[in-house]
C-alpha positions in Angstrom: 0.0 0.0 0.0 1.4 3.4 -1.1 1.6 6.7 1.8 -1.2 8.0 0.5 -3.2 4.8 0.7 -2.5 4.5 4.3 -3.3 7.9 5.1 -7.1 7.4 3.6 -6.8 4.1 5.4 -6.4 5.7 8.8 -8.4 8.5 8.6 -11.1 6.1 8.5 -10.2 3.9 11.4 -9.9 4.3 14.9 -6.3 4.6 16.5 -3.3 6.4 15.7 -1.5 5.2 12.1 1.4 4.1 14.0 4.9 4.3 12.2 5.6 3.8 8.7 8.5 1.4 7.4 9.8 4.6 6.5 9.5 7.3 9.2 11.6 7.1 12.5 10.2 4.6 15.1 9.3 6.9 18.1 11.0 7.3 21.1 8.9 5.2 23.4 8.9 1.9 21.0 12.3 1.8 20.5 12.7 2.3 24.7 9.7 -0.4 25.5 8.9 -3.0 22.9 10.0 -6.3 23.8 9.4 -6.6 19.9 8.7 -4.6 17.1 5.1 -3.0 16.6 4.2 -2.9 13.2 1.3 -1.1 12.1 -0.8 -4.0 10.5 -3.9 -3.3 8.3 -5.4 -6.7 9.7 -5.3 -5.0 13.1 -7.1 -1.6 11.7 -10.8 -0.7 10.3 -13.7 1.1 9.0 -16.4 1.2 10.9 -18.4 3.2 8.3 -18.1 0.3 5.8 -19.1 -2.7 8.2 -17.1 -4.7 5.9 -15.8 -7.9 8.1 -12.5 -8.3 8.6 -10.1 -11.5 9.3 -8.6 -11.4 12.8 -7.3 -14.2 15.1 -10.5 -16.0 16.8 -10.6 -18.8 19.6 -12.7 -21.2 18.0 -14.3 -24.5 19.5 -12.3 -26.7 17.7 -8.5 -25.7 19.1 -7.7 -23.7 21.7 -3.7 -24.0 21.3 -3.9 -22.5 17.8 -5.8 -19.2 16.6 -8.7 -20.1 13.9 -9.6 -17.5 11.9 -13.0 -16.0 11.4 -14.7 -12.6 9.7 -15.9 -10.5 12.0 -17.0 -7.1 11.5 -16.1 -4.6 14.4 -19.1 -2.2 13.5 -21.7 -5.5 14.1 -19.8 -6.1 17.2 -19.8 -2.6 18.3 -23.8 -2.0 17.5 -24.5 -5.3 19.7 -22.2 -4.2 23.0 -24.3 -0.9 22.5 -27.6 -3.2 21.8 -26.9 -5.4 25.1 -26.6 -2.2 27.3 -29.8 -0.6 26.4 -32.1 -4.1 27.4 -33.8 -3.7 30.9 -31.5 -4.3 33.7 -28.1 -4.5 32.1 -25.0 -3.8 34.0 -21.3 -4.7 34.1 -22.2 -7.6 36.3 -25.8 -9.1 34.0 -23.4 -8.9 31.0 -20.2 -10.6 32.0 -22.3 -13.0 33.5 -24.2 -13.6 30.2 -20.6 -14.1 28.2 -19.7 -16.4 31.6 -22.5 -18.6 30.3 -21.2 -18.7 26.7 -17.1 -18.0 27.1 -16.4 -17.7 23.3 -19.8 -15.8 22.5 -19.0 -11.9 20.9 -21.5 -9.3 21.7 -23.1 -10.4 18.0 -24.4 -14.2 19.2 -26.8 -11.8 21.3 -28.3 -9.4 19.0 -30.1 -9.9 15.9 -28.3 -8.0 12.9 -30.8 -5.2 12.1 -30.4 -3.7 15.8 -27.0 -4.3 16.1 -26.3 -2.1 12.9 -29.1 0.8 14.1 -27.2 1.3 17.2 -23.6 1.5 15.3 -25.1 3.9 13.0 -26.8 5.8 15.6 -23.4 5.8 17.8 -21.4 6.8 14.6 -23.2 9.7 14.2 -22.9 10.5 17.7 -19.6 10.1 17.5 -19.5 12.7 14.4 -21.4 15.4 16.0 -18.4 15.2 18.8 -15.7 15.3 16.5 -14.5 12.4 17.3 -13.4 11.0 13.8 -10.6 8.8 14.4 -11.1 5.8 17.4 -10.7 2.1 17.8 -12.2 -1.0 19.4 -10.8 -4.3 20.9 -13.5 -6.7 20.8 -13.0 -10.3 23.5 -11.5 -12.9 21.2 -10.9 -10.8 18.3 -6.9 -9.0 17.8 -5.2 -7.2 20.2 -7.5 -7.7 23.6 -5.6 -7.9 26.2 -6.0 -11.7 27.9 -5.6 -9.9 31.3 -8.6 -7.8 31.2 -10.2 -11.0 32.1 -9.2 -10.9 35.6 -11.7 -8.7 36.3 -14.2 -9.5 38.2 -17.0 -8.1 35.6 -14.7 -8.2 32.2 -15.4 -6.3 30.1 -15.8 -7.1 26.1 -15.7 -4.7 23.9 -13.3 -1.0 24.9 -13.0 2.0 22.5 -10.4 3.8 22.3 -8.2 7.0 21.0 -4.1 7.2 20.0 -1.7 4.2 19.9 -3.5 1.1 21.5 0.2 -0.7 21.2 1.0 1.5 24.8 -1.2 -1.6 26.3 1.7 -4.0 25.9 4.3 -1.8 27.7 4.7 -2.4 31.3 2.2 -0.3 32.9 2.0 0.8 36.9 -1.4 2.8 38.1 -0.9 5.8 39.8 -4.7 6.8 41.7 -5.8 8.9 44.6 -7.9 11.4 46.2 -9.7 14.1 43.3 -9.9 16.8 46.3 -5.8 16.2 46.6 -3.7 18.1 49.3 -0.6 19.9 47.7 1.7 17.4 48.8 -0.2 14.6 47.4 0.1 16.3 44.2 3.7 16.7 44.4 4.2 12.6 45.6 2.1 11.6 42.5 4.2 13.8 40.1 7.5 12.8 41.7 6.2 9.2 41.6 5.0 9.7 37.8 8.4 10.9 36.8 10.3 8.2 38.6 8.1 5.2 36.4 8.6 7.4 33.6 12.4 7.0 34.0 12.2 3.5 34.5 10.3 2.7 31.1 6.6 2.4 32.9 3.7 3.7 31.2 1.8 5.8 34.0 -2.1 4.7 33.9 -4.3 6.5 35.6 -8.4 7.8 35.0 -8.2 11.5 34.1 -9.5 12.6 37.4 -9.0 16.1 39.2 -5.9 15.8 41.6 -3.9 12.6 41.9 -4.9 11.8 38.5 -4.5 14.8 36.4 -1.1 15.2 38.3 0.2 11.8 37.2 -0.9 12.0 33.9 0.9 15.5 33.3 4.5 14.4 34.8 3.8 11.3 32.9 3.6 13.1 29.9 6.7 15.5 30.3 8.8 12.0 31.1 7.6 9.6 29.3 4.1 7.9 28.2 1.0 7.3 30.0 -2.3 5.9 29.6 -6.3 7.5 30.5 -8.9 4.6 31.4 -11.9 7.1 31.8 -15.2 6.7 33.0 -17.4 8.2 30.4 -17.8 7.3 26.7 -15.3 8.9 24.0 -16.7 12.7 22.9 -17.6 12.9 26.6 -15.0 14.7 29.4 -15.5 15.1 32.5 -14.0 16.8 35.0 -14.7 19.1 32.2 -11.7 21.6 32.8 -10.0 18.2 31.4 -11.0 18.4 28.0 -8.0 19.7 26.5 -6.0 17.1 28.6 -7.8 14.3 27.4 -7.3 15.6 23.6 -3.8 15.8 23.8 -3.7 11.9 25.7 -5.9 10.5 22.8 -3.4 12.3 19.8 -0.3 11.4 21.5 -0.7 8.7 24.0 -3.7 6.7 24.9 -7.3 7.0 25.6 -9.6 4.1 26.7 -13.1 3.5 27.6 -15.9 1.0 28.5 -18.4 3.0 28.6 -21.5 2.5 26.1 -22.7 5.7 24.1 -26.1 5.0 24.1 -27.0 4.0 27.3 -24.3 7.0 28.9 -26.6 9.2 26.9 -30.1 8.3 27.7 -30.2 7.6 31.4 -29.3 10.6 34.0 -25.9 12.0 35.7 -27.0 10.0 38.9 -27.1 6.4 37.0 -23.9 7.0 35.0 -21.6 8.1 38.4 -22.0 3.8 38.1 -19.5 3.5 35.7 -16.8 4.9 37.2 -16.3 2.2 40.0 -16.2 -0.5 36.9 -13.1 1.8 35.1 -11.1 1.1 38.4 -11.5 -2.3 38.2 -10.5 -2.4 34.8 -7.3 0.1 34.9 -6.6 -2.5 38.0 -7.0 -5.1 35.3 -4.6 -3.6 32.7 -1.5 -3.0 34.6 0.5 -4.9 36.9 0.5 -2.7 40.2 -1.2 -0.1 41.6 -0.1 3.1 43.7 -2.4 4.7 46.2 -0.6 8.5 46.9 -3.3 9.4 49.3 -7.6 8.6 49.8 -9.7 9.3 52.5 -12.0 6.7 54.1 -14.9 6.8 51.2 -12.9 7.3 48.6 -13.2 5.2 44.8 -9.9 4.5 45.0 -10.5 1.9 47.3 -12.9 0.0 44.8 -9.5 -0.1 42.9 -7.8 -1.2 45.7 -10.1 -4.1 46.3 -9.8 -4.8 42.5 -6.2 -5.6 42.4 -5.9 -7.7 45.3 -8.6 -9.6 43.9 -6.7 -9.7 40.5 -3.5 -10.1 42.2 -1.9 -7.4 41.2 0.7 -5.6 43.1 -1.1 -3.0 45.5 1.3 -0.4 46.9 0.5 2.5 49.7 2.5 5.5 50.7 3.9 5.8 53.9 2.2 8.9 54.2 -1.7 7.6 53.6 -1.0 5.1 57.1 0.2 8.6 59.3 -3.0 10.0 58.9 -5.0 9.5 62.2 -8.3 10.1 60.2 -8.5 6.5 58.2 -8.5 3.0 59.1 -8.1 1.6 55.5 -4.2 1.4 55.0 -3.4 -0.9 57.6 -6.9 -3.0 56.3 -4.9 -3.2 52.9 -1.8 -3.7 54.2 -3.2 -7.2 56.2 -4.9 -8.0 53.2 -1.0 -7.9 51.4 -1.1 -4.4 50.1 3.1 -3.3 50.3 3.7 0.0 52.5 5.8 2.1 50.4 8.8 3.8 52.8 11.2 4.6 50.2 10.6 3.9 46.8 13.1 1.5 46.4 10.3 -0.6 48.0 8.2 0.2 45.0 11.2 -0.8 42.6 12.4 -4.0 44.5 8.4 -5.6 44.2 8.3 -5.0 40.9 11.1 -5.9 39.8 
């Protein structure tokens, strides 16, 4: 395929174009890949055309050896969309649904017409907020990550903005308090900087305080990754907006979150799916740091998460001095690491 051919081809397809044969590999792949990442047509697609496409599939009849089957990602994407508008649906009804049927996609649930009225109908959505250029990763189907499955509610379909290779990078979350005291600001931007330096990709969930402070080190040092908890085109806090822009053009932006159903239930119902995107950011690194959380905080769901995923939990020193909360020490019998010095962080993870 000639430049110019790619070009149309990305424009149409969500993710970044990744490098050409014949452009400079960025900085970050050359420092991270344990092997090359080659921008693959097989791994990109239109979701205006519906046209299926061949990617890797589990299928019934060998589970060593990847099958291969068409599947389109705009059918899939209309049925994860169709699934969360029936009565009832939640993170829990669904994963139990695909519990019943493990090598089920969203499509073996939702007859074809509906499935392609609610990709249309979030395509246009989609449109109206600019958003132009995005991906998805669909359970069984290219680059999902296997690990997501830990969760305790995995989820099966994720969109997504900006290079989706950053998910194969060793990744460390860095989480806390949104109402963050200067000092905690400062520990999560030292923190950020120090993974940076040591080749981690910084996830966090675009948050105010902790978050937002850990992205922006992240970004001055290295690379880091946004696991947000509203649908793409949506930002919220909404002083974040141009933060999250810049993350999905040069870094990474990913959500869980179904359009439709974000868009027609109210603000109360849809503070539910932030608890879930902890669970999953838990799910798609290999530790998380707590800088600092008070007794109520939704950190702790993520918390809970990783030791339930076994994942690497760590704590700062400073969250167990505070004579105002009981959970640190909880964590810490659970097997949570009490981070002293960081070389306690470094020495865990090896």
């Amino acid at each position: 395929m000639n430049a110019s051919g790619q070009d149309a081809c990305a424009e149409l397809i969500g993710g970044s174009k990744g490098p050409s044969r014949n452009s400079p590999t960025p900085q970050w792949l050359v420092k991270s890949a344990k092997r090359d990442f080659v921008f693959r047509e097989s791994d990109r697609l239109s979701l205006r055309s519906g046209t299926p496409m061949q990617l890797p599939l589990k299928t019934a009849s060998s589970t060593d050896v990847p099958g291969v089957a068409a599947i389109s990602p705009r059918r899939e994407l209309g049925a994860y969309e169709a699934l969360w508008l029936e009565k009832g649906a939640s993170f829990k009804s669904i994963a139990a649904k695909f519990a019943a049927d493990p090598k089920a996609l969203p499509s073996d649930f939702v007859n074809p017409s509906t499935a392609e009225q609610c990709a249309a109908e979030v395509m246009r959505i989609l449109k109206a907020e600019e958003i132009h250029r995005f991906g998805v990763r669909v359970n069984h189907a290219g680059d999902y990550p296997t690990r997501l499955r830990d969760a305790k509610h995995p989820i099966e379909l994720l969109y997504y903005q900006g290079a989706w290779e950053l998910t194969e990078t060793r990744c460390v979350a860095v989480v806390g308090s949104r109402k963050a005291t200067d000092e905690g600001v400062r520990r999560a931007q030292r923190l950020a900087r120090e993974l940076a330096a040591r080749n981690f990709t910084v996830v966090s969930g675009l948050a105010a305080g902790i978050d937002t402070a850990a992205h922006v080190a992240a970004m001055e040092a290295g690379r880091t990754i946004a696991v947000i908890g509203t649908p793409l085109g949506s930002y919220y806090p909404p002083q974040n907006r141009e933060l999250q822009n810049r993350i999905a053009q040069e870094f990474l932006v990913i959500s869980q979150v179904p359009i439709l159903r974000y868009r027609r239930q109210g603000v109360l119902q849809n503070r539910l799916f932030f608890p879930e995107r902890n669970a999953t950011m838990s799910a798609l690194t290999e530790a998380t740091v707590i800088v600092e959380a008070g007794e109520t905080s939704g950190t702790l769901i993520q918390a809970r998460a990783a030791l339930h995923q076994r994942r690497k939990l760590f704590i700062l020193d400073s969250c167990f001095n505070r004579p105002d909360i009981s959970w640190p020490a909880k964590f810490e019998r659970r097997g949570a690491i009490r981070v002293r010095e960081p070389e306690d962080i470094w020495k865990a993870l090896g």
